[in-house]
C-alpha positions as CSV (number, residue, x, y, z in Angstrom):
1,X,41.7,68.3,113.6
2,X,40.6,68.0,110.1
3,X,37.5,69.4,108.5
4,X,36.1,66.2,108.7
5,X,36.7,65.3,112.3
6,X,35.3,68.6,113.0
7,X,32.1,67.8,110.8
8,X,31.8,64.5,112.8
9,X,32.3,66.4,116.4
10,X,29.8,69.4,115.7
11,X,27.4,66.5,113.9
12,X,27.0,64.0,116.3
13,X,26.7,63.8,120.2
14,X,28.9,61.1,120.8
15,X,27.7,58.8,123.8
16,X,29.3,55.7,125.4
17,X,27.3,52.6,125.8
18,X,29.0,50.1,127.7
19,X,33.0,50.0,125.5
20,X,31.4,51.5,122.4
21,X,31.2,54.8,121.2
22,X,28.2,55.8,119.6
23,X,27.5,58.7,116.9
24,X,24.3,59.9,116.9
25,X,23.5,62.6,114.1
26,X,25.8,63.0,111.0
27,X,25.4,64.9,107.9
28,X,27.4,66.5,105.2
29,X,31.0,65.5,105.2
30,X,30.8,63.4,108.0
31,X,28.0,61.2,106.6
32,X,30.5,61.1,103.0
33,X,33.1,59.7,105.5
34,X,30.9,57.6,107.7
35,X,29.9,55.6,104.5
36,X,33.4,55.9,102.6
37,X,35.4,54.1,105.4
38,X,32.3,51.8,105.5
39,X,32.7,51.2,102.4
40,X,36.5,50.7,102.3
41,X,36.0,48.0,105.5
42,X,33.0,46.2,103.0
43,X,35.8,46.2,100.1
44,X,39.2,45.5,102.0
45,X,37.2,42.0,103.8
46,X,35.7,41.8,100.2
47,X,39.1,40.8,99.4
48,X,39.5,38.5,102.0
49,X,41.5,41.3,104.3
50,X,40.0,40.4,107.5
51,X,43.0,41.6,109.5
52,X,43.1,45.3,108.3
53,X,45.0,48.0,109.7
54,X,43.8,51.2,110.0
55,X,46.1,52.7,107.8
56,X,44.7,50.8,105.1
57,X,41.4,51.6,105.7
58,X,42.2,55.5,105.8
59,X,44.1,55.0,102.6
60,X,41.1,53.0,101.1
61,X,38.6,55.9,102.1
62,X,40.2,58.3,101.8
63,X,39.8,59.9,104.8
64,X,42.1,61.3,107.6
65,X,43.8,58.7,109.8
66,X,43.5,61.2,112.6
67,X,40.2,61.3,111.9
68,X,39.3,57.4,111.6
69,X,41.2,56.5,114.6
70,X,39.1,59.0,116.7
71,X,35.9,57.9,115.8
72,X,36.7,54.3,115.0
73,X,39.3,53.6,117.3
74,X,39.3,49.6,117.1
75,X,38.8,47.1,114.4
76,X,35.4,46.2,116.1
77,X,34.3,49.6,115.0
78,X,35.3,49.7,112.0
79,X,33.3,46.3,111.0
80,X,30.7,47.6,113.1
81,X,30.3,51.1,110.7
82,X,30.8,49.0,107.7
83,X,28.1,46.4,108.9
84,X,25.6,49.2,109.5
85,X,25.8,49.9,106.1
86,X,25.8,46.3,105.1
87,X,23.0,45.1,106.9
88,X,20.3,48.3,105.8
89,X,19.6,46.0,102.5
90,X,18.0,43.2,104.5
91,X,14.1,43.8,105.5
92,X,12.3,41.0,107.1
93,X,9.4,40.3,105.0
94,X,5.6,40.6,106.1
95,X,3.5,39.3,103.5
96,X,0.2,38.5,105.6
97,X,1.1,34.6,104.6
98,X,3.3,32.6,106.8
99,X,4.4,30.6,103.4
100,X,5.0,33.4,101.6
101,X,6.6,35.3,104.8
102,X,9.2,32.2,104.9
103,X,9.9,32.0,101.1
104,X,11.2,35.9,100.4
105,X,13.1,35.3,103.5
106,X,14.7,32.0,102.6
107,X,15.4,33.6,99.0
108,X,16.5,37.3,100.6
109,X,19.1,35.3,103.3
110,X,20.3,33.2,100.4
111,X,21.0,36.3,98.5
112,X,22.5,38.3,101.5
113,X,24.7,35.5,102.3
114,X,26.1,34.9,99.0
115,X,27.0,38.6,98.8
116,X,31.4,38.0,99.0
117,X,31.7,40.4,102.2
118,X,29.2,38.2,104.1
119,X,31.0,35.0,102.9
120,X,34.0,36.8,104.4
121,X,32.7,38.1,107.3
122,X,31.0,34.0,108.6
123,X,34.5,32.7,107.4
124,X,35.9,34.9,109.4
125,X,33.5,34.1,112.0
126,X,33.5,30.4,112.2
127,X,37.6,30.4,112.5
128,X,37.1,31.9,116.1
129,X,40.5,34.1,115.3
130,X,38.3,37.9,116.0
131,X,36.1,37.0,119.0
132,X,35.8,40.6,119.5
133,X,33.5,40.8,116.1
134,X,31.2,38.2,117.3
135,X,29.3,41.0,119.5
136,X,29.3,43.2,116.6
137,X,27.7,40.8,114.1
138,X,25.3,39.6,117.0
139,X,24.3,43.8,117.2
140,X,23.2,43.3,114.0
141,X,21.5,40.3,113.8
142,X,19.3,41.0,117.1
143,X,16.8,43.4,114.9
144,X,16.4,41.3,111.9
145,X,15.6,38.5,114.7
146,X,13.0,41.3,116.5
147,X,11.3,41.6,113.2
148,X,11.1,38.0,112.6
149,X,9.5,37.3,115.7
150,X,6.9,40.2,115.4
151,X,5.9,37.8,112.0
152,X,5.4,35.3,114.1
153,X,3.6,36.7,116.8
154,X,1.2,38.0,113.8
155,X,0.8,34.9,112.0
156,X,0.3,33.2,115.4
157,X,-2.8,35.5,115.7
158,X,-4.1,34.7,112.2
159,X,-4.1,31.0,113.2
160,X,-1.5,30.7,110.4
161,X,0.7,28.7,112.7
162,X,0.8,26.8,116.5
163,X,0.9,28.9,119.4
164,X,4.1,27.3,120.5
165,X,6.5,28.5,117.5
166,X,9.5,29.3,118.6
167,X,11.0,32.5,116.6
168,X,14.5,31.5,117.4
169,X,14.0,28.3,116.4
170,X,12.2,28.8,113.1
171,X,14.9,31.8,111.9
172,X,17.8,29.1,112.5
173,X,16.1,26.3,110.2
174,X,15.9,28.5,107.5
175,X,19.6,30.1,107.8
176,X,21.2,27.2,108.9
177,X,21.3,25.2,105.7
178,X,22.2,28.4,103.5
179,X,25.1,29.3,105.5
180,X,26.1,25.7,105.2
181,X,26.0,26.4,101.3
182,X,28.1,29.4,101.5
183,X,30.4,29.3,104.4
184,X,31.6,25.6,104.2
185,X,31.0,24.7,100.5
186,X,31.6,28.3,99.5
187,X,28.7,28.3,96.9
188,X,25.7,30.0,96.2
189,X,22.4,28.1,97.5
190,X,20.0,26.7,94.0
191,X,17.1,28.1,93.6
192,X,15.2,25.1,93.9
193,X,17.1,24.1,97.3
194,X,16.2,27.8,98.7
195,X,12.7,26.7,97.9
196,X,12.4,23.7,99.1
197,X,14.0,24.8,102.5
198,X,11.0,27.5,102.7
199,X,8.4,24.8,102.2
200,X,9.6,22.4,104.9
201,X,9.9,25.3,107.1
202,X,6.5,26.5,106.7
203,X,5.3,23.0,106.9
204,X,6.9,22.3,110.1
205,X,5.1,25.0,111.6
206,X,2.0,25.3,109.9
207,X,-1.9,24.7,111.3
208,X,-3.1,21.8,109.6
209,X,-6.1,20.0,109.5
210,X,-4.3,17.2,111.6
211,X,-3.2,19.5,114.3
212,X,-5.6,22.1,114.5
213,X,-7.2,20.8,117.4
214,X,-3.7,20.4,119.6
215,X,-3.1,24.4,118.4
216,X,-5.4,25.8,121.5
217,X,-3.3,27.5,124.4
C-alpha cells in the first residue's frame, strides 16, 4: 500500500451505505489526494471526457492507481468525489426577502451552470448513456433542494408568499429555463433574462393585495 492509501485507511472510518463506500475523516495527504483526483475528474469531464478510465484519472492526479481504485472503485465515485468538491461553491441564499431570495439564486444557478464541467456533466446527463451518475448528481442536489425549501417555509411565515408554495415546484421554474440556455443552446443565460426569470418567479408566488385574502390555511 502506498503512503497515501495508508493516510486514507488510518484517516477515515470507511462505512458502507447501501453500494457506496463512504470516507468519513481525512486530513493531510489523504485530503491532498481526495481533492487532487477530484480535481482531475472536474478537469478530464472539463474536456468533455465523460467516459474516463481510471488510469487517466490517476495519471491526471497524480496519485497511486492502487490507491484510487480502492477508495474510488467505480466511475460513480469518482464523479461523486469530484462533485463534492464542485458543488461546496453553491449556497442557497436567505436574504429575509422572498424577491431578493429568488434573484441571487436565479443569478448563482445561472453562474453554476455555465461553469464548463456542469455543462458537461447535464450533457452528459440528458444523453441517458451513465444512468449510474444520475443517483450521484441527485445526492447532490437533494441539500441545495433542503435549503430551498427551509426559504420557503420562512418566507411562508413572514406572509411573504401563499401557504401552498410548493418548494419543488418553485426550484424547477427557476432552473429550468437556465439549464435550457446552457444544456441545449450551450450558452450562457443574459443578464437581463436571469432577471427577468427571478421576477416572474417571485410574482408567481408572491402575497398580493389581490390574493391576500385566499392566503389563509
Amino acid at each position: 500500500m502506498d503512503a497515501v492509501g495508508a493516510d486514507l485507511q488510518a484517516g477515515t472510518t470507511p462505512a458502507i451505505d447501501g453500494a457506496r463506500l463512504v470516507r468519513l475523516r481525512t486530513g493531510g495527504r489523504s485530503e491532498r489526494a481526495r481533492r487532487a483526483v477530484g480535481d482531475a475528474v472536474l478537469a478530464l469531464m472539463r474536456e468533455g471526457q465523460s467516459g474516463f478510465s481510471v488510469a487517466e484519472v490517476d495519471e491526471c492526479a497524480g496519485v497511486h492507481r492502487t490507491t484510487v481504485y480502492r477508495w474510488w472503485p467505480t466511475p460513480a465515485d469518482l464523479v461523486r468525489e469530484a462533485l463534492t468538491l464542485h458543488t461546496t461553491r453553491l449556497v442557497v441564499p436567505d436574504t429575509g426577502c422572498w424577491h431578493d431570495d429568488v434573484l441571487a439564486l436565479a443569478v448563482e444557478l445561472a453562474d453554476f451552470f455555465s461553469d464548463p464541467v456542469e455543462m458537461a456533466m447535464n450533457t452528459v446527463l440528458s444523453g441517458g448513456l451513465y444512468p449510474e451518475f444520475d443517483e450521484v448528481q441527485m445526492d447532490h442536489w437533494m441539500p441545495i433542494f433542503h435549503e430551498f425549501s427551509k426559504v420557503i417555509e420562512r418566507v411562508v411565515h413572514r406572509g411573504e408568499v401563499r401557504f401552498d408554495t410548493n418548494a419543488e415546484v418553485a426550484l424547477h421554474l427557476v432552473t429550468a429555463p437556465l439549464l435550457m440556455h446552457t444544456v441545449l443552446l450551450h450558452s450562457r443565460p443574459d443578464p437581463h433574462l436571469v432577471q427577468r426569470i427571478a421576477e416572474a418567479v417571485s410574482r408567481a408566488f408572491a402575497v398580493t393585495e389581490e390574493n391576500a385574502g385566499q392566503n389563509r390555511r
